[in-house]
N, C-alpha and C positions, 0 to 999 in steps of 0.2 A: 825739478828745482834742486837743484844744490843740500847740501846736509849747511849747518853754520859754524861744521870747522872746517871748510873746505874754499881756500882762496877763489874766486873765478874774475876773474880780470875784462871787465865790459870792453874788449879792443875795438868793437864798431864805434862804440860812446865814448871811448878816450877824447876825439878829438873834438865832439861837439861841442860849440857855444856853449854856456852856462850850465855844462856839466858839473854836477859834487859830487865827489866819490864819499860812500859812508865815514863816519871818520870812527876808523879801527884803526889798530897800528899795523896790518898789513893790507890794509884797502879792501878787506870782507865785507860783505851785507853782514847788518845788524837787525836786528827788530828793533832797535832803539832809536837808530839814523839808517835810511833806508838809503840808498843813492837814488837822485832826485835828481832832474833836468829843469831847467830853464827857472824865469822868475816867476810861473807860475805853480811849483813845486810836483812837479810830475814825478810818479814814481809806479812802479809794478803793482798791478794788483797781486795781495800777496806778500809783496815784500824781492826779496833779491836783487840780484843783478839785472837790468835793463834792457841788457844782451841778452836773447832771446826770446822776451816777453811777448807775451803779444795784446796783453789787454793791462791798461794802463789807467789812476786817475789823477785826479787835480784838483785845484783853483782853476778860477775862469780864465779867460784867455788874455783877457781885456789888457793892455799894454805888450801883447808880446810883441820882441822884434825880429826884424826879415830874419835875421841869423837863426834864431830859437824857430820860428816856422819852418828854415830849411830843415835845421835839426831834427826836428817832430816828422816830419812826410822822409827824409831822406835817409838821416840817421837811424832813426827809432823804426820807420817804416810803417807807422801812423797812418792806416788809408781812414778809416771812420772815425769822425768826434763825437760825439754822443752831449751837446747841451740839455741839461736838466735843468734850467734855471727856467723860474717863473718869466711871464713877460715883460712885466714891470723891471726885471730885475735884466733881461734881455736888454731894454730901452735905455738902461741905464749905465752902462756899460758894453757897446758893442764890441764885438770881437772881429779879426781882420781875418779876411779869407784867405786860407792857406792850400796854396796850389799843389795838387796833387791828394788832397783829402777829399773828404763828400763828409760834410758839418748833417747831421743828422737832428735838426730840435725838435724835444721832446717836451712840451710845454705842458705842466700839469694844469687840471682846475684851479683856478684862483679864487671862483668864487663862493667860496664856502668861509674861508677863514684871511682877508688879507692882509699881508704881513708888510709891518711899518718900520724897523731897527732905529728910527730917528725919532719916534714917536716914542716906543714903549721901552728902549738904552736909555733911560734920563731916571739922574735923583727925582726921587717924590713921584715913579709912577713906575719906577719898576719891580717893587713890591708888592702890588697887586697880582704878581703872575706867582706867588709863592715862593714857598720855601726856596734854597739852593737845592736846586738839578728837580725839582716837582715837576715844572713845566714841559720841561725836556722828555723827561718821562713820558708825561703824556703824549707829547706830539709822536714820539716815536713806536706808542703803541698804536697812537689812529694811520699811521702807517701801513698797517697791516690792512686796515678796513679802509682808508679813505686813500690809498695812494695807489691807482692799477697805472700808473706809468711805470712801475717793476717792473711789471710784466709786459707792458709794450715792451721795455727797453732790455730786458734781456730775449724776449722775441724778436725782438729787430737785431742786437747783436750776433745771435744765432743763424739767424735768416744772409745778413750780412756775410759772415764767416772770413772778416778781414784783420789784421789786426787796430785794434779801436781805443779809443781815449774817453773816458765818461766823468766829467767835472759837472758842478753845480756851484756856484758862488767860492764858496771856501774848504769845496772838495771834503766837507765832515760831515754830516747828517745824512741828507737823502745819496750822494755818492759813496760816503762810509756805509748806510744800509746796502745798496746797489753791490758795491762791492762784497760785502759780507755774504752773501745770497751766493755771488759768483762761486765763492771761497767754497760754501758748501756744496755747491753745485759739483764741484771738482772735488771734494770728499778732503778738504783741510781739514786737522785738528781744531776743534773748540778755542784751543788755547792760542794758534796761530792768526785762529778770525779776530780775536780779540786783539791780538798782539800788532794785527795792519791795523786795525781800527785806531784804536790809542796811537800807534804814531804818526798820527794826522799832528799830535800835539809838536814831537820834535820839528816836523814841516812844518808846520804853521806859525812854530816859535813867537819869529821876530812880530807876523800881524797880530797873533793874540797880544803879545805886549802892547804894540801899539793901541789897539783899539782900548784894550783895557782905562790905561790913562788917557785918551783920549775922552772915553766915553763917563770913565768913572769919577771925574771931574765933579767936586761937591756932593759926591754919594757919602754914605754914613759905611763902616765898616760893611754889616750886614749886606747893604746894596750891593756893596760891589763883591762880596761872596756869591750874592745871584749872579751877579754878572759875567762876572768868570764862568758858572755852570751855564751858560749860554755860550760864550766864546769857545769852552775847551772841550772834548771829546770825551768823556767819561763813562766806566766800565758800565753804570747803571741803566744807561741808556740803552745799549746795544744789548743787553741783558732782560730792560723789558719790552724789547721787539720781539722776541726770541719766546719771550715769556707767552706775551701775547696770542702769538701764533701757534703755541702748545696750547693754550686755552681756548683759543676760540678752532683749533682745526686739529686738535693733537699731536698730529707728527709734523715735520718740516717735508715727509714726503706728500703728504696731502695736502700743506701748502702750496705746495711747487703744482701739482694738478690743479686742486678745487681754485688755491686762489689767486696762484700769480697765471694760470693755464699752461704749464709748460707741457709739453710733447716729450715721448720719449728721443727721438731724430736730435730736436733739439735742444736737449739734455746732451746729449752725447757730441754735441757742435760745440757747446760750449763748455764742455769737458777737455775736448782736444785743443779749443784757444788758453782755458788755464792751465793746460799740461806745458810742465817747462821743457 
């Protein structure tokens, strides 16, 4: 990967459909505006340039067009998608087969906790989930204990050894952790995991706005202070995954064995897909 004073110019990705080049004033990767593909905001795990990536995430697929599909399998060289999204959330939004990929779903348990946005997003009931970013917190540390599709999904990434695309609805929670995981995996700084994490917010801009006023419609200030800590990606979050997994297993190395099972083989597959 590049240093970030160092121009590198995506020539594969110039020419793709719904390319954005970061916006710097010499067209550098930024951690602040990553460069991003298509209308489903795809961008390096990581961060960087495009060109030469080989593991990639997102928003779900749902509206992409033929162009952007070319893009994805031809330009980018996308052979595996990696879907994380619930089933409900599958049904709800199909996504279009794209020739030259192998779509991989990876469908967690639903049934423990089922999740409603049209239900518990509303004045006068989204207060019950607490404070601003409480909730959030929480879910990200049952993460560690209620989520072993990690560990399918960077086992199957590994197993795979293609370059692959790993989205869930709005590409921040469970593919912001997935990703984060990968980042250590490949031995990133602390500071850079956080720094792809958080810019899920510049990609996700324009939908957080929308939904916000969409949803925060008749909310009292407070409400929609929660609301926004649901919509936007925040350092707390990804801080107590992290936390978690030091308390209930110590290291992140005995994580990666005891509790996501990785293998040494493939530790090292998925080292040479995050190496740029």
């Amino acid at each position: 990967m590049t240093g970030g004073s160092d121009c590198v110019r995506s020539r594969r990705c110039d020419s793709l459909p719904g390319r954005e080049p970061p916006a710097t004033s010499a067209g550098c990767f930024s951690a602040a505006a990553p460069e991003t593909f298509g209308s489903f905001g795809l961008r390096a795990v990581g961060g960087g340039p495009l060109e030469g990536a080989r593991l990639f995430r997102s928003r779900q697929l749902a509206g992409m067009t033929a162009a952007e599909a070319d893009g994805l399998a031809h330009g980018l060289g996308v052979r595996a998608i990696y879907d994380i999204r619930g089933q409900r959330e599958v049904l709800a939004a199909p996504e279009p087969y794209v020739v030259g990929t192998k779509t991989i779903q990876l469908t967690p348990e639903e049934g423990q906790r089922p999740k409603s946005a049209s239900q518990r997003l509303v004045a006068g009931v989204i207060g019950e989930y607490g404070a601003p970013e409480e909730r959030m917190r929480a879910n990200y540390r049952r993460y560690v204990q209620e989520y072993p599709l990690m560990g399918t999904a960077l086992r199957s990434i590994a197993a795979e050894g293609v370059p692959a695309l790993i989205h869930c609805v709005n590409g921040k929670d469970r593919t912001g952790v997935l990703s984060a995981l990968i980042m250590v995996v490949g031995g990133a700084h602390p500071d850079d995991i956080m720094a792809d994490y958080l810019a899920t917010n510049q990609v996700n801009a324009a939908q957080i706005a929308e939904e916000a006023e969409r949803l925060g419609e008749g909310m009292t200030s407070y409400e929609r202070a929660i609301l926004l800590s649901f919509l936007e990606a925040r350092p707390s979050y990804l801080a107590a995954f992290f936390d978690e997994v030091a308390r209930l297993y110590g290291s992140l190395e005995r994580y990666l064995v005891e509790g996501v099972r990785i293998t040494a083989p493939q530790l090292a597959q998925l080292q040479e897909l995050y190496g740029r």
